[in-house]
TILUMVO-293412 format. One record per atom (N, C-alpha, C, CB): residue number from 1; residue in one letter; atom name; x, y negated, z. Coordinates in steps of 0.001 Angstrom, whole numbers, plus 500000, padded with zeros to 6 digits. Glycine has a CB too. Example, Ala and Ser with C-alpha at 12.3 -4.5 7.8 and 13.67 -1.06 7.14 Angstrom:
BEGIN
+-----+----+----+--------+--------+--------+
:   i : aa : at :   east :  north :     up :
+-----+----+----+--------+--------+--------+
:   1 :  A :  N : 513190 : 505690 : 507800 :
:   1 :  A : CA : 512300 : 504500 : 507800 :
:   1 :  A :  C : 513200 : 503300 : 507800 :
:   1 :  A : CB : 511308 : 504473 : 509046 :
:   2 :  S :  N : 512850 : 502250 : 507080 :
:   2 :  S : CA : 513670 : 501060 : 507140 :
:   2 :  S :  C : 512900 : 499970 : 507870 :
:   2 :  S : CB : 514084 : 500598 : 505725 :
+-----+----+----+--------+--------+--------+
This chain:
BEGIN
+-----+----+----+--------+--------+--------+
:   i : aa : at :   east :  north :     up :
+-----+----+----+--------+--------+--------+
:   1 :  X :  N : 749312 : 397589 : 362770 :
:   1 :  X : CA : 748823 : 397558 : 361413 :
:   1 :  X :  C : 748162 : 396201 : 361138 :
:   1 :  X : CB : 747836 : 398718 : 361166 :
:   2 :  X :  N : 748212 : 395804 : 359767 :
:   2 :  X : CA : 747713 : 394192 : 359452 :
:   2 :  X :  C : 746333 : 394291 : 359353 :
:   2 :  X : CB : 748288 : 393447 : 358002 :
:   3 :  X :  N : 745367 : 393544 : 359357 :
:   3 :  X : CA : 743908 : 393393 : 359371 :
:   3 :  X :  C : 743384 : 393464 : 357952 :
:   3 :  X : CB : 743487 : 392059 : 360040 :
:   4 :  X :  N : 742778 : 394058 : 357807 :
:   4 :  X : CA : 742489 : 394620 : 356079 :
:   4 :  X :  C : 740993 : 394190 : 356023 :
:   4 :  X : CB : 742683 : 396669 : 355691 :
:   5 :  X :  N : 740654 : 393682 : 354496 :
:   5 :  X : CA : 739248 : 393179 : 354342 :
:   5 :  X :  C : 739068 : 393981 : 353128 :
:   5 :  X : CB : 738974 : 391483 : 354202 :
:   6 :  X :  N : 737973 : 394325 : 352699 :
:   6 :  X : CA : 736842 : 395086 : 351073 :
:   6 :  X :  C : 737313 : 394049 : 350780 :
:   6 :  X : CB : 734832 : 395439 : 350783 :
:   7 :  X :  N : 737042 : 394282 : 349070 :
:   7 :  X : CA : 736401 : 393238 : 348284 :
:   7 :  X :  C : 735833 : 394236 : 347276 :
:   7 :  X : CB : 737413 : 391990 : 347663 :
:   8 :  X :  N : 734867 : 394000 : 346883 :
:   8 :  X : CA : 733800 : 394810 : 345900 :
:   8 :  X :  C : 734469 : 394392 : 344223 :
:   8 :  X : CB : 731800 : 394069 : 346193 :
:   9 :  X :  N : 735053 : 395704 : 343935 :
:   9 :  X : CA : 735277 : 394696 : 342404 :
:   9 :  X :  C : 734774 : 395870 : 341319 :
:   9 :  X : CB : 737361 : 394079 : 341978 :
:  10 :  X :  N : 734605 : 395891 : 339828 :
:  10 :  X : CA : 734203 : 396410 : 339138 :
:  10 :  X :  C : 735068 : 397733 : 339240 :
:  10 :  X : CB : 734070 : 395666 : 338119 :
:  11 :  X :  N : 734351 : 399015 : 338808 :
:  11 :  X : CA : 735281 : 400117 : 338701 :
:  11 :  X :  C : 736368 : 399869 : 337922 :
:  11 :  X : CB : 734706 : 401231 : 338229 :
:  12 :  X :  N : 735948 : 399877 : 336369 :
:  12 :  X : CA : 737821 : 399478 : 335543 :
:  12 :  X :  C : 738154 : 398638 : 335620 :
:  12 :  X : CB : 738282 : 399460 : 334193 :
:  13 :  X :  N : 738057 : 397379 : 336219 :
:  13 :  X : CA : 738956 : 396446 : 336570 :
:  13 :  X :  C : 739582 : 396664 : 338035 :
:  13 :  X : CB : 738287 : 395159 : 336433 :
:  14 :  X :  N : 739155 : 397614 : 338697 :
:  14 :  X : CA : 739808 : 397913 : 340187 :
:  14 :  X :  C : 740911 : 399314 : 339357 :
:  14 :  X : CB : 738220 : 398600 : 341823 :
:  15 :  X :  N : 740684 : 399791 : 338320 :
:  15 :  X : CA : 741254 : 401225 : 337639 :
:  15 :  X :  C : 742475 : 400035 : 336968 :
:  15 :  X : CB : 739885 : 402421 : 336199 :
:  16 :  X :  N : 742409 : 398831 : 336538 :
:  16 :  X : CA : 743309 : 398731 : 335384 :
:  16 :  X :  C : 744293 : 398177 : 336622 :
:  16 :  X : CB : 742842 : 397663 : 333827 :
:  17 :  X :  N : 743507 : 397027 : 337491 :
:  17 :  X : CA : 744450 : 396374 : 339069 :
:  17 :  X :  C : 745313 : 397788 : 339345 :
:  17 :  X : CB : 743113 : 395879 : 340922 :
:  18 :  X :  N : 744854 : 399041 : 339960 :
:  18 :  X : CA : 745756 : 399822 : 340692 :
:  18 :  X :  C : 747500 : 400344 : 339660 :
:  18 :  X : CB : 744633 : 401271 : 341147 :
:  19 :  X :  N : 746658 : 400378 : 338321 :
:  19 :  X : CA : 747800 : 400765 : 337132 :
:  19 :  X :  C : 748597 : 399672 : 337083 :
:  19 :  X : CB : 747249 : 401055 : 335577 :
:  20 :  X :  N : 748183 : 398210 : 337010 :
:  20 :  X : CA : 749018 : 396884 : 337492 :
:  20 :  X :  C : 749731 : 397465 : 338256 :
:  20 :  X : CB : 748355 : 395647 : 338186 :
:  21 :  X :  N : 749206 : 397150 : 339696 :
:  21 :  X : CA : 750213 : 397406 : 340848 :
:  21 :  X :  C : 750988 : 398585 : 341148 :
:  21 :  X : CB : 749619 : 397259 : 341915 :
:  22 :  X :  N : 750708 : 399478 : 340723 :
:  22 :  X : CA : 751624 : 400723 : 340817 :
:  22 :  X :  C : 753032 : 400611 : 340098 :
:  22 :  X : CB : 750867 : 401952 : 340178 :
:  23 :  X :  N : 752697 : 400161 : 338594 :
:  23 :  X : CA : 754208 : 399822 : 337964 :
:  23 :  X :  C : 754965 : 398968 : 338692 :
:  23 :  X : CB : 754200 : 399173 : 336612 :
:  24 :  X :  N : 754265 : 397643 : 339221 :
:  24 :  X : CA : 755026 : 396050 : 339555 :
:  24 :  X :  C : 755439 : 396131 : 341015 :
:  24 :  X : CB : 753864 : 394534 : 339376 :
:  25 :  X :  N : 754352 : 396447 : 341683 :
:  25 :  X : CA : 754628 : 396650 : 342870 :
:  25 :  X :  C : 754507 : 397428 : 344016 :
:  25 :  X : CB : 754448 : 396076 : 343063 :
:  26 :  X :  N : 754850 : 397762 : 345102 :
:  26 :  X : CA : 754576 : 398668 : 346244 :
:  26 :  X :  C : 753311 : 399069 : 346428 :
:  26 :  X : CB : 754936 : 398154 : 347397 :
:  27 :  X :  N : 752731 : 397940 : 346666 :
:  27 :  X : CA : 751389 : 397576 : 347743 :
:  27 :  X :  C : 750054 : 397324 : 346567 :
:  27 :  X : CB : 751755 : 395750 : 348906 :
:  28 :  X :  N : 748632 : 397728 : 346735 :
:  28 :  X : CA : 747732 : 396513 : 346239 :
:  28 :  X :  C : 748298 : 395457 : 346716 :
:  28 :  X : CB : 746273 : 396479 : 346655 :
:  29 :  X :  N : 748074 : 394871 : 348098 :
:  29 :  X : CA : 747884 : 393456 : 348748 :
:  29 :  X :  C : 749380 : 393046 : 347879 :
:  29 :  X : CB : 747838 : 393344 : 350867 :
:  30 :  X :  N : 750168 : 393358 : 347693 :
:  30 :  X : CA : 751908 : 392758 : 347345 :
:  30 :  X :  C : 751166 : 392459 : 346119 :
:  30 :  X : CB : 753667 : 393973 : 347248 :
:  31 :  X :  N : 750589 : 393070 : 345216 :
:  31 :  X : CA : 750606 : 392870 : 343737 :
:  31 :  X :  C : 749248 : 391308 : 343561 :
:  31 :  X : CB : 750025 : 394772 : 342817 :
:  32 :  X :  N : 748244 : 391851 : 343987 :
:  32 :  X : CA : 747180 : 390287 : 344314 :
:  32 :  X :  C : 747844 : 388898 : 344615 :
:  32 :  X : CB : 746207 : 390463 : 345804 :
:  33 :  X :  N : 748720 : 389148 : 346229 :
:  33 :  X : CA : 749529 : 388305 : 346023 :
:  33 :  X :  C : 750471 : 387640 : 345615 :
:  33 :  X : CB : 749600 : 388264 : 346276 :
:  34 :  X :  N : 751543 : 388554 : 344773 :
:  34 :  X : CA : 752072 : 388118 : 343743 :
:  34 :  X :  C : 751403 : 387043 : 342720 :
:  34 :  X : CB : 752348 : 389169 : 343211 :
:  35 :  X :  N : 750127 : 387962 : 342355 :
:  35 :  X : CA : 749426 : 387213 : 340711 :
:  35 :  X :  C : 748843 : 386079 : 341408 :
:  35 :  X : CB : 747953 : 388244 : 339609 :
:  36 :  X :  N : 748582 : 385433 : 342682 :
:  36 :  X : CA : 747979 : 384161 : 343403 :
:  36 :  X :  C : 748999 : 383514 : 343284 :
:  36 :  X : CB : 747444 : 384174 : 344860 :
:  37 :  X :  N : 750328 : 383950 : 343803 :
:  37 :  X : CA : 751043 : 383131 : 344273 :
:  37 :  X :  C : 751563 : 382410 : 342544 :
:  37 :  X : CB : 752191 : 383919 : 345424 :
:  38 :  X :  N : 752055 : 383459 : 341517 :
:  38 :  X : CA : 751985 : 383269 : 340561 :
:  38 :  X :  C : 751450 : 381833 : 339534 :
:  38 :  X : CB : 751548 : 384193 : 340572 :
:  39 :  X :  N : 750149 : 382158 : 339763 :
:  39 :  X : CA : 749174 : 381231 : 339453 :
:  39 :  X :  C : 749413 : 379560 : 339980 :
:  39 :  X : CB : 747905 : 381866 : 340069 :
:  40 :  X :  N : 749258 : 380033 : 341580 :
:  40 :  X : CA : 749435 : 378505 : 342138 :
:  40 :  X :  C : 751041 : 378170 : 341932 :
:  40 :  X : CB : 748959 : 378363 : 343962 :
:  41 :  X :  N : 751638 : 378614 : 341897 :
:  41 :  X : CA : 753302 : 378160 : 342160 :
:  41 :  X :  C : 753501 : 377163 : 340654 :
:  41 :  X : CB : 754690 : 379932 : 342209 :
:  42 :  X :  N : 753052 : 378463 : 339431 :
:  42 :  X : CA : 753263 : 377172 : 338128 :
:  42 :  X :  C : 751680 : 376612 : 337481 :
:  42 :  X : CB : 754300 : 378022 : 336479 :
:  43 :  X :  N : 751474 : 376294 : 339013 :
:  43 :  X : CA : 750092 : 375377 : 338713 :
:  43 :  X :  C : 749128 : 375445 : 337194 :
:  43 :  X : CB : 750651 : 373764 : 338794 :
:  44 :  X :  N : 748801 : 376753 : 336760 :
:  44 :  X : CA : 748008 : 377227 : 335670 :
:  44 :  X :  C : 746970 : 378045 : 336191 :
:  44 :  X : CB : 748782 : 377953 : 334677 :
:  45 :  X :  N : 746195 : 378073 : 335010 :
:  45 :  X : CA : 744699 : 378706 : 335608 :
:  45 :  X :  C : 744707 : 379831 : 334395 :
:  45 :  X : CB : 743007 : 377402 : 335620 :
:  46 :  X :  N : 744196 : 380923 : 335188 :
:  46 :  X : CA : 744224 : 382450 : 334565 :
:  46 :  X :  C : 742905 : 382246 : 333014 :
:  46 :  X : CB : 743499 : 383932 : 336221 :
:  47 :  X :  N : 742605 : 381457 : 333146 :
:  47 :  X : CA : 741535 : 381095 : 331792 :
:  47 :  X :  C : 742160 : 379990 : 330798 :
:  47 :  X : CB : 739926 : 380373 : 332381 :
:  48 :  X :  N : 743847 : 379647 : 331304 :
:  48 :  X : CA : 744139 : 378779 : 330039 :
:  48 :  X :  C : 744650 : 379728 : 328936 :
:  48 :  X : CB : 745286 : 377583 : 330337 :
:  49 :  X :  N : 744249 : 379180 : 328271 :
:  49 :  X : CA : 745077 : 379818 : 326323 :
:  49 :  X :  C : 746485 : 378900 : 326659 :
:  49 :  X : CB : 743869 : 378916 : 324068 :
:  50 :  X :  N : 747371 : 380004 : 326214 :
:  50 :  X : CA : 749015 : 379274 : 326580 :
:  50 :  X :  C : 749169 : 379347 : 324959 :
:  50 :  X : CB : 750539 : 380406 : 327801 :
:  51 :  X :  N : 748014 : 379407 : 323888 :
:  51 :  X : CA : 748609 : 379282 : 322361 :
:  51 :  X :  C : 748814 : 380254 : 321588 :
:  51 :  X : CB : 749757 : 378769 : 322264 :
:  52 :  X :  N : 749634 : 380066 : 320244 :
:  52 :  X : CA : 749855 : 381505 : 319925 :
:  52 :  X :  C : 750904 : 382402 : 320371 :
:  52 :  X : CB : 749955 : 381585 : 318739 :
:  53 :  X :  N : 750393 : 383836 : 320162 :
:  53 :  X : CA : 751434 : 385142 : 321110 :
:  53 :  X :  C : 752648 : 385225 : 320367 :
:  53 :  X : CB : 750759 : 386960 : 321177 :
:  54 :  X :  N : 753573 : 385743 : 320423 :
:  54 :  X : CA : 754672 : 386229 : 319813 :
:  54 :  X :  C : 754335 : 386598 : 318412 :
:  54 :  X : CB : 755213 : 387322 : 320556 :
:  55 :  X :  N : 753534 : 388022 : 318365 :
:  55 :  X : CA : 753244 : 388398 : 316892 :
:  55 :  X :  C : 752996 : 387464 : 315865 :
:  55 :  X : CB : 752187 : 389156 : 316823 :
:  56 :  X :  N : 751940 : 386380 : 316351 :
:  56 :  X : CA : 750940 : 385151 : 315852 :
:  56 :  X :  C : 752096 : 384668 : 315043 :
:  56 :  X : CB : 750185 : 383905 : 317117 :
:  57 :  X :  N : 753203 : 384145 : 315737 :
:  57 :  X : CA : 754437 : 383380 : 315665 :
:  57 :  X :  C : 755605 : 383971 : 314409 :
:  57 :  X : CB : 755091 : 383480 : 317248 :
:  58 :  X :  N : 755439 : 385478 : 314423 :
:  58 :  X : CA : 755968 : 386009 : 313707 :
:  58 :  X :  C : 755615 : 386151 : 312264 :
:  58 :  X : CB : 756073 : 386827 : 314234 :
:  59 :  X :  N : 754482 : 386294 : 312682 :
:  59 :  X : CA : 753633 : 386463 : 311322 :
:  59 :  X :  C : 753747 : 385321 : 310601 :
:  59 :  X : CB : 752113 : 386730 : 311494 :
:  60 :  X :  N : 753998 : 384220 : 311110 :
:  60 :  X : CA : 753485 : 382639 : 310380 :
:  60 :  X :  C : 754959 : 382313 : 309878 :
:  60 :  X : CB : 752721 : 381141 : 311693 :
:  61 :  X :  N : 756316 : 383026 : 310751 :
:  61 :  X : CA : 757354 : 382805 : 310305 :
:  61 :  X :  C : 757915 : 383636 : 308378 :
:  61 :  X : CB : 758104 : 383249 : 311667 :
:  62 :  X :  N : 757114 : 384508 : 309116 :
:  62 :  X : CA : 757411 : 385440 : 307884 :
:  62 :  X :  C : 756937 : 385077 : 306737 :
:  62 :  X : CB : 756952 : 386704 : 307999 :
:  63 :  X :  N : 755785 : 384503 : 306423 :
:  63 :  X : CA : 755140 : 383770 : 305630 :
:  63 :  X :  C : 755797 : 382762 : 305124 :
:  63 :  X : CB : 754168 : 383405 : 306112 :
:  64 :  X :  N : 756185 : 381726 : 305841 :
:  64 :  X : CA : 757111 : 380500 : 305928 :
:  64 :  X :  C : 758674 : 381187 : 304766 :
:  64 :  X : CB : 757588 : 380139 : 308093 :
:  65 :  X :  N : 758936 : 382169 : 305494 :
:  65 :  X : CA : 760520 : 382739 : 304859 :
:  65 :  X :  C : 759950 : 383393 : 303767 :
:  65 :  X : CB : 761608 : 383928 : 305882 :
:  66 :  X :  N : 758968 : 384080 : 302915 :
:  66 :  X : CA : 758904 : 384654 : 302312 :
:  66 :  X :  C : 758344 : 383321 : 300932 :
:  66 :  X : CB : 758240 : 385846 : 302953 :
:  67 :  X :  N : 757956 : 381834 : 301386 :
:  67 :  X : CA : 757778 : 380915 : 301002 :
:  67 :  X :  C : 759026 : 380290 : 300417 :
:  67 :  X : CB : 757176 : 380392 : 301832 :
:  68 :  X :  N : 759932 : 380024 : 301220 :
:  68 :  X : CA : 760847 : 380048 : 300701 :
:  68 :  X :  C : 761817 : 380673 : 299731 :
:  68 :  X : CB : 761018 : 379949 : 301251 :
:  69 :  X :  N : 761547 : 382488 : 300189 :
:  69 :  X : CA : 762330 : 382855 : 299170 :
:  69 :  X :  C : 761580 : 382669 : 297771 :
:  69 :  X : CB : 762771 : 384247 : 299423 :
:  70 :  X :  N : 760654 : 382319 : 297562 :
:  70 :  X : CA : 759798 : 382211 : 296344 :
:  70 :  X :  C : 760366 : 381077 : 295616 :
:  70 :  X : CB : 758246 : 381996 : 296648 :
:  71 :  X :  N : 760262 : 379896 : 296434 :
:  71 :  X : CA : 761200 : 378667 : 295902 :
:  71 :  X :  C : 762632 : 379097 : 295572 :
:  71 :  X : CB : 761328 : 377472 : 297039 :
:  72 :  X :  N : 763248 : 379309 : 296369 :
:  72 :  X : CA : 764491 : 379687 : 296010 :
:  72 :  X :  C : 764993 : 380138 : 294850 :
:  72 :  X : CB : 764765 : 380393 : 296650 :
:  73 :  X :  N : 764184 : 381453 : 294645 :
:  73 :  X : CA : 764011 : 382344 : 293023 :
:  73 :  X :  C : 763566 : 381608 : 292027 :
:  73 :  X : CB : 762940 : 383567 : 292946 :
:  74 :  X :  N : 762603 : 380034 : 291755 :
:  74 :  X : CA : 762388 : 379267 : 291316 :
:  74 :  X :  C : 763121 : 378234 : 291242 :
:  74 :  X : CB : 761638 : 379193 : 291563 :
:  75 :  X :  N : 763836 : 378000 : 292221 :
:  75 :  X : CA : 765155 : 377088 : 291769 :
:  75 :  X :  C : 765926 : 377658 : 290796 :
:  75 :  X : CB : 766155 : 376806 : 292887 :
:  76 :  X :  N : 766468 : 379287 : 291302 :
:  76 :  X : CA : 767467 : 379968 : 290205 :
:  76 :  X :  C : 767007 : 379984 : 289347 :
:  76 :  X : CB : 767953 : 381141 : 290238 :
:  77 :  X :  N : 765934 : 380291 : 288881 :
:  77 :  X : CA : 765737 : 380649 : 287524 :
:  77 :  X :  C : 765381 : 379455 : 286483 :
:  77 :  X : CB : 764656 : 381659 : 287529 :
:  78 :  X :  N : 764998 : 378387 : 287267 :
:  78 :  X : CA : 764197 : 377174 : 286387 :
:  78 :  X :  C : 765476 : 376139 : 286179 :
:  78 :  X : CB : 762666 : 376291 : 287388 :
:  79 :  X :  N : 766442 : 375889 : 287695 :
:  79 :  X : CA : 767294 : 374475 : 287248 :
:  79 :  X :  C : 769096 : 374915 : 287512 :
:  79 :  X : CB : 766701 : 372833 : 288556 :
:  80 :  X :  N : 768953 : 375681 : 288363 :
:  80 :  X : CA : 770411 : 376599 : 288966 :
:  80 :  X :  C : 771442 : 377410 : 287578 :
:  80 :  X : CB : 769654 : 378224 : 290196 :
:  81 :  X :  N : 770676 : 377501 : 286909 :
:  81 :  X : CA : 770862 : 378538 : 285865 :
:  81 :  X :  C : 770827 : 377948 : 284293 :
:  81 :  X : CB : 769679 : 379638 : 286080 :
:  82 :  X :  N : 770542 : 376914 : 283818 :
:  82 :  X : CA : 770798 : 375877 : 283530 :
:  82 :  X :  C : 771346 : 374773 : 283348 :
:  82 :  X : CB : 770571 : 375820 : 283631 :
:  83 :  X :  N : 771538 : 374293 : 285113 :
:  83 :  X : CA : 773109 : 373458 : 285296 :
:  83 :  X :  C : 773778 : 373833 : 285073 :
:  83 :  X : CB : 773708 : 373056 : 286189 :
:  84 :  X :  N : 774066 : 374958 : 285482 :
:  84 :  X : CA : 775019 : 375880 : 285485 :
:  84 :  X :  C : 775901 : 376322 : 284143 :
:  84 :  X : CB : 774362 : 376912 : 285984 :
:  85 :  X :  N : 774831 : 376396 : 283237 :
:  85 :  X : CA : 775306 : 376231 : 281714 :
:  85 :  X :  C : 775657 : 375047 : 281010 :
:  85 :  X : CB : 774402 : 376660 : 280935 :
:  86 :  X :  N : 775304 : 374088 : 281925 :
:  86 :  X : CA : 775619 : 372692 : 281388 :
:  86 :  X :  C : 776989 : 372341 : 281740 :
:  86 :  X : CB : 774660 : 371595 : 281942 :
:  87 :  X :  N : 777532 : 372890 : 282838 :
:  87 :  X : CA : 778750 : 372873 : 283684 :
:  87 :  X :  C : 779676 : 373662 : 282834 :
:  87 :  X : CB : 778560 : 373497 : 285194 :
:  88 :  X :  N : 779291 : 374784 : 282763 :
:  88 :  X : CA : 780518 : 375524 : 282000 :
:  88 :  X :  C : 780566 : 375172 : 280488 :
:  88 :  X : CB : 780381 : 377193 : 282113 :
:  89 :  X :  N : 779360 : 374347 : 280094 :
:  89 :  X : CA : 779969 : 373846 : 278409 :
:  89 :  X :  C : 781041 : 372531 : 279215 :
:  89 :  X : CB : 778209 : 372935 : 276863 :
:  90 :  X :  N : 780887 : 371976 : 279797 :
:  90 :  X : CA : 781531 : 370864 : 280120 :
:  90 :  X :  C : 782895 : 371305 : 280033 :
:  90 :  X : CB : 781133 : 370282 : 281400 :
:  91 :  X :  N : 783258 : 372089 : 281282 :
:  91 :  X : CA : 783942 : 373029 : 281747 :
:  91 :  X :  C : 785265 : 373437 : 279939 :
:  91 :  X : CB : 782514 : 374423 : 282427 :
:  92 :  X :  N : 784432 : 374115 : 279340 :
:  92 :  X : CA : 785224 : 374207 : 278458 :
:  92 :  X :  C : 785662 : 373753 : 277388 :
:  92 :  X : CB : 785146 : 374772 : 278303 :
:  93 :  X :  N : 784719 : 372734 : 277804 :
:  93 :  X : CA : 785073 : 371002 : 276806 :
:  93 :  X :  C : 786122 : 370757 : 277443 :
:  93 :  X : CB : 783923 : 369411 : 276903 :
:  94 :  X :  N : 786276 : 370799 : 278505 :
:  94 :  X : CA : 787605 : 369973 : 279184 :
:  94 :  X :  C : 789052 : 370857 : 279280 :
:  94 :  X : CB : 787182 : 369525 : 280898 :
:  95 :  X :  N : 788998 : 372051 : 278710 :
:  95 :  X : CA : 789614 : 373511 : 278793 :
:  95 :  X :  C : 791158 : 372958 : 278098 :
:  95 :  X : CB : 788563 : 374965 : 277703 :
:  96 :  X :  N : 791971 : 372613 : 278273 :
:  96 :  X : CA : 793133 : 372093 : 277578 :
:  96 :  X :  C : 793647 : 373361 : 276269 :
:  96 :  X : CB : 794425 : 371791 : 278904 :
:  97 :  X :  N : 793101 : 374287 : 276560 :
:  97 :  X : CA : 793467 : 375298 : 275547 :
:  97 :  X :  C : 792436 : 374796 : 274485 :
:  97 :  X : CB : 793311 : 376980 : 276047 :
:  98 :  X :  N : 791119 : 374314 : 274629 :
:  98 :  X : CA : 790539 : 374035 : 273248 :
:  98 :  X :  C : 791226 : 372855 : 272829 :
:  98 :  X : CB : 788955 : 373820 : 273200 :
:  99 :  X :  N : 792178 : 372358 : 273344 :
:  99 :  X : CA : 792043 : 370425 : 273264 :
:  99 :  X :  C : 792988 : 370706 : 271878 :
:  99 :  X : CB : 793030 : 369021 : 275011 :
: 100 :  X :  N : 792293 : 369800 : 270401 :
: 100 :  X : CA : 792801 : 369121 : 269709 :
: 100 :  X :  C : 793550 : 367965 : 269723 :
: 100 :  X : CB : 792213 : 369054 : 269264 :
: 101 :  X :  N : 795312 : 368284 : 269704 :
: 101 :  X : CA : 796415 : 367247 : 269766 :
: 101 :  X :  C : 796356 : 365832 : 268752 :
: 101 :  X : CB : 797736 : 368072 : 269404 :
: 102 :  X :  N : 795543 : 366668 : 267512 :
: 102 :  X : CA : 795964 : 365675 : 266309 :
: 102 :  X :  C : 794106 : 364440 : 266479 :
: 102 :  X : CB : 796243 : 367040 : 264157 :
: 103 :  X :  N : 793155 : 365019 : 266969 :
: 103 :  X : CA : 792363 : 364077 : 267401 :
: 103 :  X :  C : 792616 : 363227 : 268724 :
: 103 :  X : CB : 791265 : 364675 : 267462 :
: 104 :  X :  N : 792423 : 361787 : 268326 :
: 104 :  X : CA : 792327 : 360797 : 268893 :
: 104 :  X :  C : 791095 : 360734 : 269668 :
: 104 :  X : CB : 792513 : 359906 : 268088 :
: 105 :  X :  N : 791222 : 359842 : 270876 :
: 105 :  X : CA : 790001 : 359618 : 271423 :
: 105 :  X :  C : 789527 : 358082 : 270896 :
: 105 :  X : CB : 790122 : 359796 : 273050 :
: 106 :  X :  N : 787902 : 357657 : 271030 :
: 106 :  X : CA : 787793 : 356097 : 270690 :
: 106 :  X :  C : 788531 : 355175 : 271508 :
: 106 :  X : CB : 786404 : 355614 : 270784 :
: 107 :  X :  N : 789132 : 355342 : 272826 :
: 107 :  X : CA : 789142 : 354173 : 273659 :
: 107 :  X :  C : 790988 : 354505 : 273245 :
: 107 :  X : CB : 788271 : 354228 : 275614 :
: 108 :  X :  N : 791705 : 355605 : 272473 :
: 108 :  X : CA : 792903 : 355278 : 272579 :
: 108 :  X :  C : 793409 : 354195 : 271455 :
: 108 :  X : CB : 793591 : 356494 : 272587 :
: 109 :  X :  N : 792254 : 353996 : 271202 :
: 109 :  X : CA : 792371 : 352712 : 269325 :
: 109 :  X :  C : 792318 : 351867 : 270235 :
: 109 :  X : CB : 790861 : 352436 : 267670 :
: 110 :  X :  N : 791644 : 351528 : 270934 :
: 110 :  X : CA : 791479 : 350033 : 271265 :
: 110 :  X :  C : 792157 : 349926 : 272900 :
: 110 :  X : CB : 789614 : 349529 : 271170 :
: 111 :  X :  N : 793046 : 348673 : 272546 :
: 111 :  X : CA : 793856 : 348107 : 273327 :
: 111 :  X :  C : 793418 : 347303 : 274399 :
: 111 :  X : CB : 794566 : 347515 : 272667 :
: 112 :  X :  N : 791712 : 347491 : 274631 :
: 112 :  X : CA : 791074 : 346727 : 276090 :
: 112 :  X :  C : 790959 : 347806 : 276998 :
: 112 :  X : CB : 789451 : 345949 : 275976 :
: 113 :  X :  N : 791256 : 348889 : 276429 :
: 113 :  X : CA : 790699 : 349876 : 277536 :
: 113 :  X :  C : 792188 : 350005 : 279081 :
: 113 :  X : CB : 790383 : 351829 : 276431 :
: 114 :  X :  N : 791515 : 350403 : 279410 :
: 114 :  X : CA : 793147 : 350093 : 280768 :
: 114 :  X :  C : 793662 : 351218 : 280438 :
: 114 :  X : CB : 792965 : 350032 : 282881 :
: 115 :  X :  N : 793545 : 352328 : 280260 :
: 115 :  X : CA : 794297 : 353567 : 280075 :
: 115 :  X :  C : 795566 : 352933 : 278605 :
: 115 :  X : CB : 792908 : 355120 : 279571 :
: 116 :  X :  N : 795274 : 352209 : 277787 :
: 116 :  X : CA : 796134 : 351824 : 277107 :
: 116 :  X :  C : 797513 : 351313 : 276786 :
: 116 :  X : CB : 795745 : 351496 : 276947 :
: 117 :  X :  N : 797242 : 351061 : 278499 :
: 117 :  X : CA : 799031 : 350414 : 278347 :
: 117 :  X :  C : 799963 : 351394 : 279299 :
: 117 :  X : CB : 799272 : 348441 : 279120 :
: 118 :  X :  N : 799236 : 352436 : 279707 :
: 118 :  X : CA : 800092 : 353229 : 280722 :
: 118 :  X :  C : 801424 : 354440 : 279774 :
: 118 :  X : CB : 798703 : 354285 : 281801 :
+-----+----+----+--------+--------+--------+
């Protein structure tokens, strides 16, 4: 058998360690050493802040997208919707079914324009 040492630790933090190690691993000693080896292997210390969590991240995204869709709905409605009407008068300005045969254009009078001699 291996040589076993105490260590005195708080009741619920020795209650929350055994619920640790029971899911992760076999042993107490396997699970301690795991979270050491852990620690030292990607050279971090159990008191750094690694930043914000997942949720944090989510939350700020959602915000961000729900920012956008606000703009978006403000594009449509203010300049999208608008061009858009500016396009289709164009649109059916250029419609060969409206086109008047017996009107002339200005540049077909005058003989500088290059379209004139074709």
């Amino acid at each position: 058998m291996k040589e076993v040492k105490n260590i005195t630790i708080e009741k619920k933090t020795a209650e929350r360690f055994q619920q640790f190690s029971r899911t992760h691993y076999k042993t107490h000693s396997e699970a301690l050493a795991g979270m050491l080896d852990f620690f030292f292997y990607n050279e971090i210390s159990p008191k750094e802040n690694f930043g914000p969590t997942g949720r944090r991240i989510e939350n700020i995204l959602k915000k961000r997208i729900n920012a956008v869709i606000a703009i978006t709905k403000n594009m449509e409605k203010n300049k999208v919707n608008p061009t858009l009407a500016i396009l289709e008068a164009l649109m059916e300005a250029a419609d060969p079914r409206n086109y008047n045969s017996t009107r002339k254009r200005d540049y077909e009078q005058d003989d500088t324009h290059p379209d004139f001699y074709k």
